[in-house]
N, C-alpha and C positions, 0 to 999 in steps of 0.2 A: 761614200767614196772610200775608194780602197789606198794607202798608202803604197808608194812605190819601192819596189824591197828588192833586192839582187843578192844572191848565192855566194861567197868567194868563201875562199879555201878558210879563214879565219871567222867567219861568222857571217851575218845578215846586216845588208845596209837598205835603212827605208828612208825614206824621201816623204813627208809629208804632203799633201793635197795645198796643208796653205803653205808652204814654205817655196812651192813651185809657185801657189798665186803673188808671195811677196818677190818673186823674182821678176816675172810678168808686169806686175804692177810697176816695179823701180824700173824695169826694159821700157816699158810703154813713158814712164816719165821721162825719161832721156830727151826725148823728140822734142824737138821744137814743131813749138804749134801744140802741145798737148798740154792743154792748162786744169784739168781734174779728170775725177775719175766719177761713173756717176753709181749707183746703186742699180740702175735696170730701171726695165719701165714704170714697176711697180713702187719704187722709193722715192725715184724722183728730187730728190736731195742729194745736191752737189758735194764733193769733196776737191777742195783746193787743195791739191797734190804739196806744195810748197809747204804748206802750216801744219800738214797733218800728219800721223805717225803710221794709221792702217793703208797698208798699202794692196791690202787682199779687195776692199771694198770695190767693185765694178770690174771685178775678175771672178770669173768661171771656170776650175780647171775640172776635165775629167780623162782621169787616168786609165787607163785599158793597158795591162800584160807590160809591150816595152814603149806603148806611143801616150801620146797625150794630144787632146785639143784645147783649146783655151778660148774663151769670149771674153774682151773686153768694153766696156760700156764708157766712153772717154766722151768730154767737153772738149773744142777743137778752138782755136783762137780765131775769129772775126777776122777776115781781110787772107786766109791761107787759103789754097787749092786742096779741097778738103780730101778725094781722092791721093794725093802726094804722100800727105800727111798718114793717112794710113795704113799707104804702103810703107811707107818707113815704120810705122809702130810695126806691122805683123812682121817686119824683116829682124826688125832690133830683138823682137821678143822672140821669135823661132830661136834666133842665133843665140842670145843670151841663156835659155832654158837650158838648150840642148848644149851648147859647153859645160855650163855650171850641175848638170843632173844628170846629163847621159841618156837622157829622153830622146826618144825622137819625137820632134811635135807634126802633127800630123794637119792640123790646121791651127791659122789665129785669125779668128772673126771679131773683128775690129767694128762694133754698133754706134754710131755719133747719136749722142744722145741730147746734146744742145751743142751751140755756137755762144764765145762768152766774149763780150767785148771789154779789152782791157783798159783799165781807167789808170795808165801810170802819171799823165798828167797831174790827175786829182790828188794823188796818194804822194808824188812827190811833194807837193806846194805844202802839204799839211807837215810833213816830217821836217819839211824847211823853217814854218812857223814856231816849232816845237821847242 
């Protein structure tokens, strides 16, 4: 993949391939309803957005001249209208790239890769114990 790079009168500015997926990634976490991100079909191992630091993992960008598309691979929360949920991520993430890079994104394909049921019941009572 080719970095993204622009001409101006003082020099070249490039844009990195993951530096658009950690935008992607941090857009698609915004959302409610969106509880990780996954690796693809192939990984299979979940990442809990919350705890973790890589935000590129179950984002796909590829850049072309001045557009970009993006596939994200996201765990969706048990109990949400999963359809909503996605429209908001590809909304959040068009809007977020293309301010912050100057891209245009040309599509965001949003893959549910599992449904994850949240256990705050359990996880408070323990931190109560503690």
């Amino acid at each position: 993949m080719e970095d993204e790079s622009k001409d101006l009168d003082m020099g070249i500015i490039k844009i990195s391939d993951e530096v658009v997926g950690v935008i992607a990634g941090l857009a698609a976490s915004e959302i409610k309803g969106v509880v990780g991100m996954s690796s693809g079909i192939a990984g299979g191992i979940t990442q809990i957005l919350s705890g973790k630091k890589n935000f590129t993992k179950g984002v796909k960008i590829n850049i072309e001249e001045e557009s970009a598309s993006i596939e994200l691979y996201v765990v969706i929360e048990y109990g949400l209208k999963i359809p909503e949920v996605a429209a908001k991520v590809q909304e959040n993430v068009k809007k977020t790239v293309e301010s912050l890079t100057g891209l245009k994104v040309s599509a965001v394909n949003v893959f549910i890769q599992n449904v994850s049921i949240v256990k705050e019941h359990e996880e408070v009572s323990e931190e109560s114990e503690k």
